[in-house]
N, C-alpha and C positions, 0 to 999 in steps of 0.2 A: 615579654608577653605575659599577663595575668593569669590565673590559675583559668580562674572561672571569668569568661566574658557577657556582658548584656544578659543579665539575670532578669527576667520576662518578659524584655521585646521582641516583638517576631521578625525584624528585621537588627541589623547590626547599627546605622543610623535613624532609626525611624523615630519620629518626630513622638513628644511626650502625648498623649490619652488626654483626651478631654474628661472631664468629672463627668461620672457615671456611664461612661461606655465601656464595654468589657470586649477584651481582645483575646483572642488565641493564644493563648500562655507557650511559650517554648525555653527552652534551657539551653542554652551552650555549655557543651561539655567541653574537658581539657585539649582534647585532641581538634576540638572545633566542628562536631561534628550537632546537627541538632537533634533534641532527640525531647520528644511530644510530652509535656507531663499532664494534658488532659488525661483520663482514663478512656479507654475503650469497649467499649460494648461487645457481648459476642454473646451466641446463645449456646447453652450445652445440656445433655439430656441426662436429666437425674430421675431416678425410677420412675424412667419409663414416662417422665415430665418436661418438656421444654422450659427451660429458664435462661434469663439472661444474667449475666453479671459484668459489671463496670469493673476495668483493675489498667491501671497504667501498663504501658506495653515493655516495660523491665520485668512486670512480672507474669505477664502474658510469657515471656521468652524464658523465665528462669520456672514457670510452671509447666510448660512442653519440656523442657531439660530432664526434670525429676519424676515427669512420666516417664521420659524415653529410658531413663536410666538403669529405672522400675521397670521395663519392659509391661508398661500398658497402658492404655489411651489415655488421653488428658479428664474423659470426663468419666472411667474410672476412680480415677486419680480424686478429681473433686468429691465424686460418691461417696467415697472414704472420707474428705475431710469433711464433707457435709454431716456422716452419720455423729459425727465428731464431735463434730459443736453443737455446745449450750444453747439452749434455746434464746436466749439472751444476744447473742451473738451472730449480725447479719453474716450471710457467706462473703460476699467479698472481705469483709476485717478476717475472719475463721481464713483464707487462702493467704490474707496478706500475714498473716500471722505463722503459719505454716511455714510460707516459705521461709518467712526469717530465721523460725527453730532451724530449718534443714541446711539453711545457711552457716547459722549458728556452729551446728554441727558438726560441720566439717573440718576436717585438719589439715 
């Protein structure tokens, strides 16, 4: 069996993409399992402001982890990394970049 199977069809036989239509991107992981590498939308409230931000749901799942571990909500959590970043710097890359350090980080 291949490490990695059907690197971005959304089915395991599905027939090749005609030029210029765009499909539903999915990734087969090792275990066979699918798992969505669109990003997801969700909204969260930074002082006291509704915003949304796009992040793939690996890091939607490893950003709830490092609140909880923090013992405080997620959009704490963001508030912090918001006040963070450079102005140069959208929030979603500033969260996708966070989590990597905290990744990083670990032993």
């Amino acid at each position: 069996m291949p490490m990695l199977q059907n690197m971005g069809a959304a089915r395991p036989n599905a027939p090749p993409m005609r030029h210029g239509r765009i499909k539903r991107r999915r990734i087969w992981t090792r275990i066979g399992q699918m798992s969505d590498a669109r990003p997801r939308k969700r909204s969260l409230t930074l002082q006291g402001h509704r915003t949304s931000v796009s992040l793939e749901d690996a890091f939607w799942v490893e950003l709830q982890r490092i609140a909880a571990d923090r013992g405080t909500s997620m959009n704490a959590l963001v508030a912090e990394i918001d006040a963070a970043r450079g102005v140069s710097a959208g929030l979603a890359s500033a969260i996708r970049v966070f989590i990597l350090e905290q990744a990083k980080a670990r032993p």
